[in-house]
Biotite code that builds the C-alpha atoms (Angstrom):
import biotite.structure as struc

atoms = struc.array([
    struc.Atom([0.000, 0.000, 0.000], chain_id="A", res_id=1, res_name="UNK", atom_name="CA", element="C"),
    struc.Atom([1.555, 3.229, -1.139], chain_id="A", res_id=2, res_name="UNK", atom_name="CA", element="C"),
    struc.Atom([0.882, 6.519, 0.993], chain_id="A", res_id=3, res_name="UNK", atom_name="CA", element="C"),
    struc.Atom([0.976, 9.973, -1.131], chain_id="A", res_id=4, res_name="UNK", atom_name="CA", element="C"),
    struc.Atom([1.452, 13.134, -0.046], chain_id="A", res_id=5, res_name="UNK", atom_name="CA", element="C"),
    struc.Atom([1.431, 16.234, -2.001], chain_id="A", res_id=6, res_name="UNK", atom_name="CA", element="C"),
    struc.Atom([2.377, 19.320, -0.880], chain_id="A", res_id=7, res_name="UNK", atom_name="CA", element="C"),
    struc.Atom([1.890, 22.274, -2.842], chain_id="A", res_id=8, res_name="UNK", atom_name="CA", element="C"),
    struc.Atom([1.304, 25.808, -3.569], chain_id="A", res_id=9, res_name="UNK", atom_name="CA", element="C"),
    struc.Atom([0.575, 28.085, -6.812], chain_id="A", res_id=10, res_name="UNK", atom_name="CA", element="C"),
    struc.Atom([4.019, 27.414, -8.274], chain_id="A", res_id=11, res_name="UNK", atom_name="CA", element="C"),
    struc.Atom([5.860, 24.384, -7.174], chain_id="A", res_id=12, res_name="UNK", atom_name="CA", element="C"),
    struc.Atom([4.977, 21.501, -5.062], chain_id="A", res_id=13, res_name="UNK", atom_name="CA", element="C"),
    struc.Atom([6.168, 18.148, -3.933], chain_id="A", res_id=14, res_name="UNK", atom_name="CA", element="C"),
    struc.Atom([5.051, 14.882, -3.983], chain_id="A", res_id=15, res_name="UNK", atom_name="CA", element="C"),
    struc.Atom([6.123, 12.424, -0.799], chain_id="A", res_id=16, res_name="UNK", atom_name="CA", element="C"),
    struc.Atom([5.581, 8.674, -0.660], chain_id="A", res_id=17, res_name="UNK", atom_name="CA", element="C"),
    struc.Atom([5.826, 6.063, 2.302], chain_id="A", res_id=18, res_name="UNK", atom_name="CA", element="C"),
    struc.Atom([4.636, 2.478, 2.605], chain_id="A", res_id=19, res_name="UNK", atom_name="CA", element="C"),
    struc.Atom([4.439, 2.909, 6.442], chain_id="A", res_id=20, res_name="UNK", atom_name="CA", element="C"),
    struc.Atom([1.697, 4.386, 8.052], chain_id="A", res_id=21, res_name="UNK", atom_name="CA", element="C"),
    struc.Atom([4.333, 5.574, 10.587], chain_id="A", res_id=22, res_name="UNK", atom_name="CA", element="C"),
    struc.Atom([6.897, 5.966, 8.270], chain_id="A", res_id=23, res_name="UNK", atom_name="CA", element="C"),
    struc.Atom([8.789, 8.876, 6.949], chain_id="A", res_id=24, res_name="UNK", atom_name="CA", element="C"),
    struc.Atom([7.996, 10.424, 3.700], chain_id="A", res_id=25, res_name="UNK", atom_name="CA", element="C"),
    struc.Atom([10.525, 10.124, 0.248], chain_id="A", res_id=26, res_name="UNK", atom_name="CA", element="C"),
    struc.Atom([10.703, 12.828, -2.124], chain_id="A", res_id=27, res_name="UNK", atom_name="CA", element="C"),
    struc.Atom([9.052, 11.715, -5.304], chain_id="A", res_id=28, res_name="UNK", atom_name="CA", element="C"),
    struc.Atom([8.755, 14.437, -7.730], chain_id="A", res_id=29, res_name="UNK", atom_name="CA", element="C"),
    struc.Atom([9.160, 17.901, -7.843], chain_id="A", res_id=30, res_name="UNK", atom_name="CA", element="C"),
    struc.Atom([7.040, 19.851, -10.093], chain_id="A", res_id=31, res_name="UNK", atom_name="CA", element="C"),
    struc.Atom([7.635, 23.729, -10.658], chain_id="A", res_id=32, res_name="UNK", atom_name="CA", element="C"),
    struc.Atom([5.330, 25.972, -12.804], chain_id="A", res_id=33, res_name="UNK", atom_name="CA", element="C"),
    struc.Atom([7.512, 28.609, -13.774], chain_id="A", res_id=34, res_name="UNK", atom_name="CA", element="C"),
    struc.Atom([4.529, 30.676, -15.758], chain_id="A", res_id=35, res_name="UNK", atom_name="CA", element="C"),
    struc.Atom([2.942, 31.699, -12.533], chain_id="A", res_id=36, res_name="UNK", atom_name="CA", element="C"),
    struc.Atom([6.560, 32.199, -11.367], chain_id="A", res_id=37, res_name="UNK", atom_name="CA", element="C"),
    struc.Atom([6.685, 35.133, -13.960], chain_id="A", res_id=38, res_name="UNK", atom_name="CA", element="C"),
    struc.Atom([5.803, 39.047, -13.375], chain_id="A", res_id=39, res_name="UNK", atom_name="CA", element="C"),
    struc.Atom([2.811, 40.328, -14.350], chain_id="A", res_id=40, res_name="UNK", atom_name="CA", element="C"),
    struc.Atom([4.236, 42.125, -17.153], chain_id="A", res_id=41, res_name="UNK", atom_name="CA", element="C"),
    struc.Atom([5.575, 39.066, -18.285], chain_id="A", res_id=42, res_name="UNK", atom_name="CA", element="C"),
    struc.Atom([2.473, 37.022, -18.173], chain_id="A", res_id=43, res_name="UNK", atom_name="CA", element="C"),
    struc.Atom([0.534, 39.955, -19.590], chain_id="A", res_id=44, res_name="UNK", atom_name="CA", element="C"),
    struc.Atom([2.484, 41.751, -22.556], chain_id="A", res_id=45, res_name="UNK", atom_name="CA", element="C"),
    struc.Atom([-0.904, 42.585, -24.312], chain_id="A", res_id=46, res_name="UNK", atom_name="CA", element="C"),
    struc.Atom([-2.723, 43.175, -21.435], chain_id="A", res_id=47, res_name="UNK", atom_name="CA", element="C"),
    struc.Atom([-5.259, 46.514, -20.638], chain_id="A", res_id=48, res_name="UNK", atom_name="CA", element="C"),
    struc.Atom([-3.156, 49.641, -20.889], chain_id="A", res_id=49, res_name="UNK", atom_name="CA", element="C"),
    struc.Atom([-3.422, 52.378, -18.264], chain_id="A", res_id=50, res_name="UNK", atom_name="CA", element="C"),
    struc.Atom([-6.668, 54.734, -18.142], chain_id="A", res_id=51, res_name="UNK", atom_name="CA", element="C"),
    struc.Atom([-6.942, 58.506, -17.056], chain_id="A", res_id=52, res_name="UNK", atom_name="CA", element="C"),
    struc.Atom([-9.884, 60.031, -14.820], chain_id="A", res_id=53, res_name="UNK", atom_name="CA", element="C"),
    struc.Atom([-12.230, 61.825, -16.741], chain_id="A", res_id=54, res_name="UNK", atom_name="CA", element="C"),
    struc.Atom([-11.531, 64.967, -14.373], chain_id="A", res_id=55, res_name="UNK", atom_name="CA", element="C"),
    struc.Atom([-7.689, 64.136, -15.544], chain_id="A", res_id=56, res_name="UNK", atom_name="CA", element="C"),
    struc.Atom([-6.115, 64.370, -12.356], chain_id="A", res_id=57, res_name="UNK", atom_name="CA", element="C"),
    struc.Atom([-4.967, 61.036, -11.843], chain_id="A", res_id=58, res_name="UNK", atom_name="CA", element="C"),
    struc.Atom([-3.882, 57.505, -13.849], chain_id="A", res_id=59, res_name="UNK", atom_name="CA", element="C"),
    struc.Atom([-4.953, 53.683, -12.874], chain_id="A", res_id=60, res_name="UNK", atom_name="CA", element="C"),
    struc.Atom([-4.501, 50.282, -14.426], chain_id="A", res_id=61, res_name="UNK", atom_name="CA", element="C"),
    struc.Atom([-7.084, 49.119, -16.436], chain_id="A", res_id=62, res_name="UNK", atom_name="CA", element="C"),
    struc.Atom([-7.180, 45.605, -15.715], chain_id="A", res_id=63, res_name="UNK", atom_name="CA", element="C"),
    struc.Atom([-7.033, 43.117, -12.637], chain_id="A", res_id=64, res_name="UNK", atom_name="CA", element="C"),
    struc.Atom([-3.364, 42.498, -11.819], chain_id="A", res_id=65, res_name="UNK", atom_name="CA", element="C"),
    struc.Atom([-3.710, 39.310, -10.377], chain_id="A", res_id=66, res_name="UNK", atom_name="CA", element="C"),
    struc.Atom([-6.302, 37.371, -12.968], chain_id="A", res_id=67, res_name="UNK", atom_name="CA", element="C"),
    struc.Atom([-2.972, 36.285, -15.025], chain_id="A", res_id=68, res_name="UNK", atom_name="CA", element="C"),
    struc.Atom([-1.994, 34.494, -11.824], chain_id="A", res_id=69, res_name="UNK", atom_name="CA", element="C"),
    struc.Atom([-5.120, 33.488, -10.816], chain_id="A", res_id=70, res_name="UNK", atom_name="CA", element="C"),
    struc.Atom([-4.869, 31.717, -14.154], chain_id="A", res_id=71, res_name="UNK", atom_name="CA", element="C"),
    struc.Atom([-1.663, 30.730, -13.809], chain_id="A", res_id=72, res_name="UNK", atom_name="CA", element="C"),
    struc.Atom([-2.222, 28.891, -10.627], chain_id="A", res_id=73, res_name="UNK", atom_name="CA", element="C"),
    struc.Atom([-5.170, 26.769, -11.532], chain_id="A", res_id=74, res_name="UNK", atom_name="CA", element="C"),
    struc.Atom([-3.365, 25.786, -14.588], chain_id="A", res_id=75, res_name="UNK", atom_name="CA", element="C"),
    struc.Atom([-1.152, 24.360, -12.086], chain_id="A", res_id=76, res_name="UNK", atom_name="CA", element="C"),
    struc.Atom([-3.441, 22.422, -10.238], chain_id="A", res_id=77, res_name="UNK", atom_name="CA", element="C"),
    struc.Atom([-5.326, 20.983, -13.213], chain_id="A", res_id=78, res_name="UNK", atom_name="CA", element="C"),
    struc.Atom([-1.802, 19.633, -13.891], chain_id="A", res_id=79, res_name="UNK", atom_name="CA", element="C"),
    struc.Atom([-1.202, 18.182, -10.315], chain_id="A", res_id=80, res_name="UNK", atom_name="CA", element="C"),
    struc.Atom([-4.579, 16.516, -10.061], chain_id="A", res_id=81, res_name="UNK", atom_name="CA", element="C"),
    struc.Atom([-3.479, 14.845, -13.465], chain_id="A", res_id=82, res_name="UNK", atom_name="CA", element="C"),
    struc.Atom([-0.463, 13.754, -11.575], chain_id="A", res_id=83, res_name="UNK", atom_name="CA", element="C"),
    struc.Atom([-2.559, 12.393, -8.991], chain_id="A", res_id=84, res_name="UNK", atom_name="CA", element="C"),
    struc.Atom([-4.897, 10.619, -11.445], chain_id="A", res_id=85, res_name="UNK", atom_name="CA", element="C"),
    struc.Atom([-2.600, 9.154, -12.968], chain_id="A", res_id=86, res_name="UNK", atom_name="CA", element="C"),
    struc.Atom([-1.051, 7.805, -9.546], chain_id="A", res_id=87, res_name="UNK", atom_name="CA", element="C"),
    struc.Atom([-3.948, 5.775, -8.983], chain_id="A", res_id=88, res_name="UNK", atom_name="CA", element="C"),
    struc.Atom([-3.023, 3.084, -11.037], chain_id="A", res_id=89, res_name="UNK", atom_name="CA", element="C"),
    struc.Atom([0.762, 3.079, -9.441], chain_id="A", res_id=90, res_name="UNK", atom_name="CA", element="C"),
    struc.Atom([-0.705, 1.225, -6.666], chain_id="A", res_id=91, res_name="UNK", atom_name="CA", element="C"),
    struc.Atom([-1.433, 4.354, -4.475], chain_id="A", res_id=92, res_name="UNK", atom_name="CA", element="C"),
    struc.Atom([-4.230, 3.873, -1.719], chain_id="A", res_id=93, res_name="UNK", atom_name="CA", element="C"),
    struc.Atom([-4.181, 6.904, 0.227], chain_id="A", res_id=94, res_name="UNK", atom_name="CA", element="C"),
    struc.Atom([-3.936, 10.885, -0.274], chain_id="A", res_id=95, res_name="UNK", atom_name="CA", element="C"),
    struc.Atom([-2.771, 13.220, 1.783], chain_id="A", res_id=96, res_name="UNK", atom_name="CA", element="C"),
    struc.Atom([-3.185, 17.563, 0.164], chain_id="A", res_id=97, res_name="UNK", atom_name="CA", element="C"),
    struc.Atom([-1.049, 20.291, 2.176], chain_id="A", res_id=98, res_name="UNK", atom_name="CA", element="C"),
    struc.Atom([-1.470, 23.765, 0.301], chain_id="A", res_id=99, res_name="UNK", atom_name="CA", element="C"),
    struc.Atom([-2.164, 27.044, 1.570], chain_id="A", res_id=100, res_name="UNK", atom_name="CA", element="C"),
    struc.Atom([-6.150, 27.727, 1.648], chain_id="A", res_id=101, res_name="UNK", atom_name="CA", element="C"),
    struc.Atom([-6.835, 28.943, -2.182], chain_id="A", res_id=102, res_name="UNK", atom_name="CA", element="C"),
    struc.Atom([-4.581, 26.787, -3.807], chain_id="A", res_id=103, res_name="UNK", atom_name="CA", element="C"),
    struc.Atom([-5.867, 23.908, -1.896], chain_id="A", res_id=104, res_name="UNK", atom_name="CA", element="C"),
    struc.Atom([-9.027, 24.664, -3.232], chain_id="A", res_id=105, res_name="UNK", atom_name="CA", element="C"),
    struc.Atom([-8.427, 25.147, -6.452], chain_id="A", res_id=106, res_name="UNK", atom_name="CA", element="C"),
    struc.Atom([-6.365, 21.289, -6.012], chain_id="A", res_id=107, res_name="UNK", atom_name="CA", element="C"),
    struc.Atom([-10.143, 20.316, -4.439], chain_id="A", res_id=108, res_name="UNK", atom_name="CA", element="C"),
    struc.Atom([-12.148, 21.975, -7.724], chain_id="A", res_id=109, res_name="UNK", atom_name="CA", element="C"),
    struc.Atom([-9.543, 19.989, -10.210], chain_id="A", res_id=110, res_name="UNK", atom_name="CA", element="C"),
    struc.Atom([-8.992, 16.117, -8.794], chain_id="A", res_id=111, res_name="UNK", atom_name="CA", element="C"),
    struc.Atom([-11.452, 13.939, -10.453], chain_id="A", res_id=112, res_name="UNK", atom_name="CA", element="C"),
    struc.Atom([-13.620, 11.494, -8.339], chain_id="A", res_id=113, res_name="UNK", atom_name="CA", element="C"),
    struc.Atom([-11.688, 8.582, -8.487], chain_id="A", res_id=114, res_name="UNK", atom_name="CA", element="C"),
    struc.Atom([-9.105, 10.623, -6.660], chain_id="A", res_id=115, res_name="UNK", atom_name="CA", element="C"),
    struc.Atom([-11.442, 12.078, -4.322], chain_id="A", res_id=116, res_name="UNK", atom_name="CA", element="C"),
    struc.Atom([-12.591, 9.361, -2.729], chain_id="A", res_id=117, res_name="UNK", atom_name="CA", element="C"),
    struc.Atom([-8.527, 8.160, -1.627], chain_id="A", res_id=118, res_name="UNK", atom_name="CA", element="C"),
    struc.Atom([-8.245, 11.844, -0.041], chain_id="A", res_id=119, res_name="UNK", atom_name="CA", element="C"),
    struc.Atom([-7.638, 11.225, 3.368], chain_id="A", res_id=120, res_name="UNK", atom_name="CA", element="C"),
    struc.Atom([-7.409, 14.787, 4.709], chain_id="A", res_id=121, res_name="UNK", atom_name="CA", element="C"),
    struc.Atom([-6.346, 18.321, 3.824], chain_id="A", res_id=122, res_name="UNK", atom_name="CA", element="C"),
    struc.Atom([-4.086, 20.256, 5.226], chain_id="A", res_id=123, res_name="UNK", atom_name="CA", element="C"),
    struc.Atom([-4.609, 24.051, 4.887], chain_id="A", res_id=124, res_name="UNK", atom_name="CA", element="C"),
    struc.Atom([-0.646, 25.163, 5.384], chain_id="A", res_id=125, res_name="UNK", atom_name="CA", element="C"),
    struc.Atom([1.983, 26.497, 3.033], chain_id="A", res_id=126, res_name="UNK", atom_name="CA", element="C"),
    struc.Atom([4.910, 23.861, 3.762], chain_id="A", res_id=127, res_name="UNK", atom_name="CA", element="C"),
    struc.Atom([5.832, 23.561, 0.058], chain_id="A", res_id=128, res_name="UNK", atom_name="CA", element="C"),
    struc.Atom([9.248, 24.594, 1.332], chain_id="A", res_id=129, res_name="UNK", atom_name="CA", element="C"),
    struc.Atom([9.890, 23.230, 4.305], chain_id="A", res_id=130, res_name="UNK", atom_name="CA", element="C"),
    struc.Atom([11.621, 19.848, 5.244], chain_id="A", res_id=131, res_name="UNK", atom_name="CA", element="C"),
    struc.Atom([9.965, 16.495, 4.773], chain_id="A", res_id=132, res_name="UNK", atom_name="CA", element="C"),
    struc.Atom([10.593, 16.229, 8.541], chain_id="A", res_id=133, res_name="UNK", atom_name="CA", element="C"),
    struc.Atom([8.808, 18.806, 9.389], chain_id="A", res_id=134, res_name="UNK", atom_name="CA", element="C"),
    struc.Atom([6.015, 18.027, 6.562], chain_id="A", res_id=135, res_name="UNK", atom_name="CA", element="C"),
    struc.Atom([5.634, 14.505, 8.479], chain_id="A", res_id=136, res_name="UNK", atom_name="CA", element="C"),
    struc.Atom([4.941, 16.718, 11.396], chain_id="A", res_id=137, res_name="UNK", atom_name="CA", element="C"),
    struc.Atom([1.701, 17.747, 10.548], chain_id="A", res_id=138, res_name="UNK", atom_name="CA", element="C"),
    struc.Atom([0.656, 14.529, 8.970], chain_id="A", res_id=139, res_name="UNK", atom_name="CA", element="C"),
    struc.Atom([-1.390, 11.582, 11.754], chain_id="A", res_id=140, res_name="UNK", atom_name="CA", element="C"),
    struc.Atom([0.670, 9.481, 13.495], chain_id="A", res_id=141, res_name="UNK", atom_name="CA", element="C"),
    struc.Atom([-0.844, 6.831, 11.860], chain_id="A", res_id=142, res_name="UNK", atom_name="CA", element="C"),
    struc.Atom([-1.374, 7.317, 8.034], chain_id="A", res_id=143, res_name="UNK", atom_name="CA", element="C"),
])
């Protein structure tokens, strides 16, 4: 029985493995998304310019600054959930998700049933960079 973990946030993330309920976790994969890595700018070159107030005293964007990112990110997780899809049939049994809130539910809107149903919690914290160690930490004792 294979125990996965995935830890994650809009722009990298981790997946972890044990066979042990009480074991510790083995790195995996690493995954990195490098558009929703880039600048706004970047992800945008032909986005809305920059507007004027009719009275003409002052200048704003004309656009939401984030929506590229937005996008960006749940590009990301449609690609994770496909990861964890396709880990189904690699003999996997159990899931565990650790992402900060929004990403984690943008992870929730993407995995497909079949998935679902081997969730065995959620974990609302941004570890994506912190030690295995420390990931196991917030894990059950007993996967």
């Amino acid at each position: 029985m294979t125990i996965l973990v995935l830890v994650a946030d809009g722009a990298y993330a981790k997946l972890y493995t044990t066979r042990s309920q009480t074991g510790e976790l083995d790195l995996w994969e690493e995954c990195t998304h490098s558009a929703s890595r880039l600048k706004n700018a970047e992800l945008t070159a032909d986005g809305p310019g920059i507007g004027q107030d009719s009275s003409g005293q002052g200048r704003h964007s004309m656009g939401h600054e984030n929506q590229a990112h937005q996008h960006e990110a749940q590009q990301f997780a449609v690609e994770l959930a496909a990861k964890l899809h396709s880990s189904i049939a690699d003999d996997v049994h159990k899931i565990y998700l650790i992402a900060p809130p929004r990403f984690l539910g943008r992870l929730r809107d993407a995995i497909s049933p079949q998935v679902q149903k081997r969730v065995a919690a959620e974990i609302d914290h941004d570890l994506v960079r912190h030690s295995a160690a420390d990931i196991r930490g917030h894990l059950p004792q007993y996967l």
